[in-house]
GUDO-81197 format. One record per residue (C-alpha): x, y, z. Coordinates in Angstrom, 3 decimals. Example, Ala and Ser with C-alpha at 12.3 -4.5 7.8 and 13.67 -1.06 7.14 Angstrom:
% residues 2
12.300,-4.500,7.800;
13.670,-1.060,7.140;
***
This chain:
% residues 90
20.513,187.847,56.092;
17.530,188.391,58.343;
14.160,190.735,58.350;
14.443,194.048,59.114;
12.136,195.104,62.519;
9.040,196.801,61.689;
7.368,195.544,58.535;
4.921,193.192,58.506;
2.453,190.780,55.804;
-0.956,191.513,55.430;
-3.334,189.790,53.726;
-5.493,191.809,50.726;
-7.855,189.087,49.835;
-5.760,186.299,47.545;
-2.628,189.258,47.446;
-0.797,190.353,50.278;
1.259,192.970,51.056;
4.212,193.629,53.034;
4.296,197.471,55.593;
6.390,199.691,57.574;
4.905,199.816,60.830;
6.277,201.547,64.486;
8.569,203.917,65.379;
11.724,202.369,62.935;
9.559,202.780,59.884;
8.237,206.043,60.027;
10.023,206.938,56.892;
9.282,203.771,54.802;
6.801,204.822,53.019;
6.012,201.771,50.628;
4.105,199.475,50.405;
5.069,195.887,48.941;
2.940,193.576,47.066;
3.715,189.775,47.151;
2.333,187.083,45.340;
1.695,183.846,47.460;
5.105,182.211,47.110;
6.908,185.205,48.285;
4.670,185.903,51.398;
5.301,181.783,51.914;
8.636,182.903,52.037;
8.709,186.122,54.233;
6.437,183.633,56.632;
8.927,181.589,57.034;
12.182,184.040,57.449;
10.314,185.799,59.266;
10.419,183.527,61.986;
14.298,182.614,61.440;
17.264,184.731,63.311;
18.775,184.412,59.950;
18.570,183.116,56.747;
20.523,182.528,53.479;
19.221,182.340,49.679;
19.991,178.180,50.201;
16.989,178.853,52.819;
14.934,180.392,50.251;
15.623,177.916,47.449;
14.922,174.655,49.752;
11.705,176.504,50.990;
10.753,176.274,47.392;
11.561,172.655,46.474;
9.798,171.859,49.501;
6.779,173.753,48.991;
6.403,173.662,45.374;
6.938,170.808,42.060;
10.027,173.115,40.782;
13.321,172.251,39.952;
16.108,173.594,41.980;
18.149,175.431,39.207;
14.395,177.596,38.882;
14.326,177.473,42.635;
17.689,178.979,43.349;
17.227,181.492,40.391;
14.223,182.552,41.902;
15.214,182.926,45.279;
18.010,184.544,44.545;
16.328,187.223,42.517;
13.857,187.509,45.458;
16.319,188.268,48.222;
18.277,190.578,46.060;
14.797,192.644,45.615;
14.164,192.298,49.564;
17.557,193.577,50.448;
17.341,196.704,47.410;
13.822,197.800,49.235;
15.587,197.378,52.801;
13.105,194.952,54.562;
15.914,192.230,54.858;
19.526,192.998,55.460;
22.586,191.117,55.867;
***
């Protein structure tokens, strides 16, 4: 999977948010919240060529005191969101 051009995290205070921006987004018009383990996350794909959920799930052991059978639950429920609202793809 990887991030799809043209959206990008913004800060709201202690939320952030996730935008279309450019040319390639002109039709996206949502706007995503995230609570501060998912924008951890989008940080850090963001900044990959690719990723897989096994990306997101040791992101989270290695961030946060979770155990992996959460971890992998939750990051697998996270990409599957991502890739329904079109801001990752495979």
């Amino acid at each position: 999977m990887k991030t799809v051009d043209g959206f990008v995290l913004r800060s709201l205070g202690k939320e952030y948010i996730i935008v279309g921006e450019g040319p390639a987004q002109v039709d996206f018009n949502h706007m995503i919240s995230l609570n501060a383990s998912a924008a951890y996350l989008w940080k850090a794909v963001k900044e990959m060529d690719s990723f897989e959920v096994g990306n997101l799930t040791r992101l989270l052991l290695e961030e946060y005191d979770v155990e992996e059978e959460r971890a992998a639950k939750d990051a697998e429920a996270i990409a599957a969101k991502w890739l329904e609202i079109g801001i990752i793809s495979k």
